[in-house]
Each structure stands twice: as C-alpha cells, then as structure tokens.
Residue frames as a rotation matrix with the C-alpha (Angstrom) as fourth column:
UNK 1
-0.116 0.691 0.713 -74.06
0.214 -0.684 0.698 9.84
0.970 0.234 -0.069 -159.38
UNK 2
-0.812 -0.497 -0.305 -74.18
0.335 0.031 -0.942 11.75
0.478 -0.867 0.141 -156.67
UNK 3
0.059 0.983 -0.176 -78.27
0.758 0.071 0.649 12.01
0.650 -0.172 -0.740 -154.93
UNK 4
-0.951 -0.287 0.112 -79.04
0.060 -0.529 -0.846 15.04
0.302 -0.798 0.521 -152.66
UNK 5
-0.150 0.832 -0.535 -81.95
0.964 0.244 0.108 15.28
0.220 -0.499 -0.838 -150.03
UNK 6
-0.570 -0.056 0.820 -83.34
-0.120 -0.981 -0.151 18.47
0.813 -0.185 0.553 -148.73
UNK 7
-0.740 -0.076 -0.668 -84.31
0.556 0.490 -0.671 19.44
0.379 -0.868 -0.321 -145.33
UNK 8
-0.196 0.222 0.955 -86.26
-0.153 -0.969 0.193 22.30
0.968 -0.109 0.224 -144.65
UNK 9
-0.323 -0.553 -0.768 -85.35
0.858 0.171 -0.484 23.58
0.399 -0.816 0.419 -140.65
UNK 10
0.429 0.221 0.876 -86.65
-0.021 -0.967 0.255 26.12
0.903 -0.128 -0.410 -138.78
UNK 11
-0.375 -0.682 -0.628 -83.79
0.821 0.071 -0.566 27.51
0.431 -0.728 0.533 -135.70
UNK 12
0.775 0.305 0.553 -84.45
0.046 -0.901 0.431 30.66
0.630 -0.309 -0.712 -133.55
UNK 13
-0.260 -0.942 -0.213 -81.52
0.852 -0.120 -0.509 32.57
0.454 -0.314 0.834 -131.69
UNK 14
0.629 0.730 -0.268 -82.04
0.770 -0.632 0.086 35.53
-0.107 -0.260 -0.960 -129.22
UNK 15
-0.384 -0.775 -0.502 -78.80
0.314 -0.621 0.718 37.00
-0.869 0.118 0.481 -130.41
UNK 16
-0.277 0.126 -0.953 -79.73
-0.625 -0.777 0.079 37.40
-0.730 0.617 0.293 -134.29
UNK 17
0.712 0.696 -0.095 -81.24
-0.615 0.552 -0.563 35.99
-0.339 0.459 0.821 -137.42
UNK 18
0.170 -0.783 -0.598 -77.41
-0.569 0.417 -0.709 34.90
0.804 0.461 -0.375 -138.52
UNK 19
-0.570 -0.790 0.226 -76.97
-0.818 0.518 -0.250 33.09
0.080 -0.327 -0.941 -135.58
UNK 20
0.059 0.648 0.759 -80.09
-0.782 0.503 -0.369 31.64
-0.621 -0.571 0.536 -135.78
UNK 21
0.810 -0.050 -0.585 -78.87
-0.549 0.287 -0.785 30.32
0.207 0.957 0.205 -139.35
UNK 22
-0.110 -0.994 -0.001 -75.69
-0.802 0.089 -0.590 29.12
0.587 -0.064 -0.807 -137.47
UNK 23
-0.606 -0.005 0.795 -76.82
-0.738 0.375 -0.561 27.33
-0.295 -0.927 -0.231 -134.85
UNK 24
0.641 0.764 -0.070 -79.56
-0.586 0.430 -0.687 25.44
-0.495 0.481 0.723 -136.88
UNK 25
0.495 -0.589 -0.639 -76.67
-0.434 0.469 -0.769 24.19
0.752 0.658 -0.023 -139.20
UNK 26
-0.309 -0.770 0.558 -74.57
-0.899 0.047 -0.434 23.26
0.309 -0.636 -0.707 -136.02
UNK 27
-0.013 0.701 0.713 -77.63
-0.668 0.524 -0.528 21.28
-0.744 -0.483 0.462 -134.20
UNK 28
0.970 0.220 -0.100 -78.51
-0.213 0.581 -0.785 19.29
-0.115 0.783 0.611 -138.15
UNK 29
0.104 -0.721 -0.685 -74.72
-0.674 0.456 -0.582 18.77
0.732 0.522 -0.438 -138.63
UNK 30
-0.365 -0.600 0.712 -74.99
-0.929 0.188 -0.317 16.56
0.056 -0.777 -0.627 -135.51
UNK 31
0.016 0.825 0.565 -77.27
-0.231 0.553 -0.800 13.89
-0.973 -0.118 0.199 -137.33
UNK 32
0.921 0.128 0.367 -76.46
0.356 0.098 -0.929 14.72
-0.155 0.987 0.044 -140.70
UNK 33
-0.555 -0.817 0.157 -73.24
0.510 -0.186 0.840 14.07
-0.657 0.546 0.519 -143.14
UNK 34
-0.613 -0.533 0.583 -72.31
0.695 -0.013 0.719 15.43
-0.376 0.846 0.378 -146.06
UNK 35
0.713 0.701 -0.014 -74.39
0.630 -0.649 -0.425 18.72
-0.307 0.294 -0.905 -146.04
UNK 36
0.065 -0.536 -0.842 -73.58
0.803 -0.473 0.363 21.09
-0.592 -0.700 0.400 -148.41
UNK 37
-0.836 0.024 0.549 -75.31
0.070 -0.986 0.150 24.08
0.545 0.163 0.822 -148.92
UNK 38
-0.666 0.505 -0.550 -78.27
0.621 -0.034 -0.783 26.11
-0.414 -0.863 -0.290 -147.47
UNK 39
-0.326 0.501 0.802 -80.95
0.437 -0.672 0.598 28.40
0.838 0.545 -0.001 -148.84
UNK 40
-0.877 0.352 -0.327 -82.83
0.371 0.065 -0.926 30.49
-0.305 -0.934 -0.188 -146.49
UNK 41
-0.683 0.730 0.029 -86.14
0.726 0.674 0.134 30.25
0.078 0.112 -0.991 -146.58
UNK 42
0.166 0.935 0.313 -87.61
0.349 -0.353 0.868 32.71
0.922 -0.035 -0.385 -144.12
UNK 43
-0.813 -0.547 -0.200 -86.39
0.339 -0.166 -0.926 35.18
0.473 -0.821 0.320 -141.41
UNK 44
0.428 0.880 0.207 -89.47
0.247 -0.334 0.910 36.30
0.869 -0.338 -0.360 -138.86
UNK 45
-0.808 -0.362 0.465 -88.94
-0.289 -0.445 -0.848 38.08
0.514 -0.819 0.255 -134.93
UNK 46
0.164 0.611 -0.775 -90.87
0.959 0.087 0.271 37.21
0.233 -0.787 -0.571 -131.64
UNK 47
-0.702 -0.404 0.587 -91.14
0.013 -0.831 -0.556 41.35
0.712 -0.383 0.588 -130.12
UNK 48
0.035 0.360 -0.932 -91.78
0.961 0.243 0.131 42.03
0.274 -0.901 -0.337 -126.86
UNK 49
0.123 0.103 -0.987 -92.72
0.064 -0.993 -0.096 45.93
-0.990 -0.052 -0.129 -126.15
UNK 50
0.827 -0.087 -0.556 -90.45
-0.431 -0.733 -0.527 47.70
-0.362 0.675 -0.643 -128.91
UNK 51
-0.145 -0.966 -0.213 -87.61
-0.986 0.124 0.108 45.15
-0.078 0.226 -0.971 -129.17
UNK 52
-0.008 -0.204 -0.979 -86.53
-0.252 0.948 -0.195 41.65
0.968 0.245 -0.059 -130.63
UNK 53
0.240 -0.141 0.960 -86.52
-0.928 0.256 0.270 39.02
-0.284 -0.956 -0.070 -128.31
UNK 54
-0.072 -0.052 0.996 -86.39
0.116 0.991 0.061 36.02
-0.991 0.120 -0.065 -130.76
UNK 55
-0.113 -0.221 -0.969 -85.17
-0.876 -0.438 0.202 35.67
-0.469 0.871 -0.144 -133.77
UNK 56
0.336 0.549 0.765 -86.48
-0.261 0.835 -0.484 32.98
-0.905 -0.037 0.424 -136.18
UNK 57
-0.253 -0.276 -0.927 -85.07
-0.857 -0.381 0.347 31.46
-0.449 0.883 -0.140 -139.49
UNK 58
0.500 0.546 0.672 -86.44
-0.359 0.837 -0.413 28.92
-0.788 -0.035 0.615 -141.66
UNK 59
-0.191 -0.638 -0.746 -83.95
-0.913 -0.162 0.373 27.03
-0.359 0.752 -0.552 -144.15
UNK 60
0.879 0.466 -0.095 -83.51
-0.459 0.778 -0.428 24.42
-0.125 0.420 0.899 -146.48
UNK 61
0.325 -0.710 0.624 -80.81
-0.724 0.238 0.648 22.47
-0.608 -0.662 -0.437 -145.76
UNK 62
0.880 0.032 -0.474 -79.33
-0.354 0.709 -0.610 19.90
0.316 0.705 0.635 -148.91
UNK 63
-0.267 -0.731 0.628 -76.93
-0.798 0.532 0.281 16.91
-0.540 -0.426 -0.726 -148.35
UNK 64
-0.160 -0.175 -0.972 -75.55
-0.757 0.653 0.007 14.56
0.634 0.737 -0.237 -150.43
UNK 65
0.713 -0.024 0.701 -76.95
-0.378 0.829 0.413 10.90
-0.591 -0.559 0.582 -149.25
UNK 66
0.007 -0.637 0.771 -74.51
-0.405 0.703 0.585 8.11
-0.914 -0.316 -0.254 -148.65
UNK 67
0.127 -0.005 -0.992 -73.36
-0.937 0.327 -0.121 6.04
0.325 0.945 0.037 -151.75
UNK 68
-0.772 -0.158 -0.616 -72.42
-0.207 0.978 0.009 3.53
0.601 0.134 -0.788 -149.95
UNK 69
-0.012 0.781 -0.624 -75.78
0.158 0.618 0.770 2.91
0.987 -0.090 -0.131 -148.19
C-alpha cells in the first residue's frame, strides 16, 4: 500500500503565476521525495500603480511517504 501526504505551499514569482507554481515545486522538491502531483489552490497579485509586481500561488502538493521508513 502505497500512503500519500499532502502539503499545502504558498510560492510567489515576479515573472508569473506559472512560474510561481514552478519554482514552489523546485524549492519542496529539495526536501521532499516522491512527489507526485499538484492541485492549485489559489492564484492572487501584489499591484503596484496599474501593474503586477508579484505574483502569488497557493498549492497542494501530494507525495507518496517512504515504505521503507
């Protein structure tokens, strides 16, 4: 049987809400095996006048824990 765990992550990116979804997975795969899949949660913006400046995404992150411990 194989157990998964869920994470829920929130990343921010000043390029876009996909990279903020990229980079979040990048940063959690450096701590965490065997993730695999994502939901996203929740995209929000930081604006500053009339334009983005921060982009924000909140996800849920699942990974299969260790069998062997």
């Amino acid at each position: 049987m194989i157990a998964k765990k869920h994470l829920k992550l929130t990343g921010s990116s000043d390029i876009s809400w996909k990279d903020s979804i990229v980079q979040t997975i990048q940063e959690a795969s450096k701590t965490i095996d065997y993730i695999s899949s994502v939901k996203i949660l929740d995209q929000s913006a930081e604006i500053d006048g009339n334009k983005i400046v921060k982009y924000y995404t909140t996800i849920d992150l699942t990974f299969d824990i260790d069998p062997r411990g």
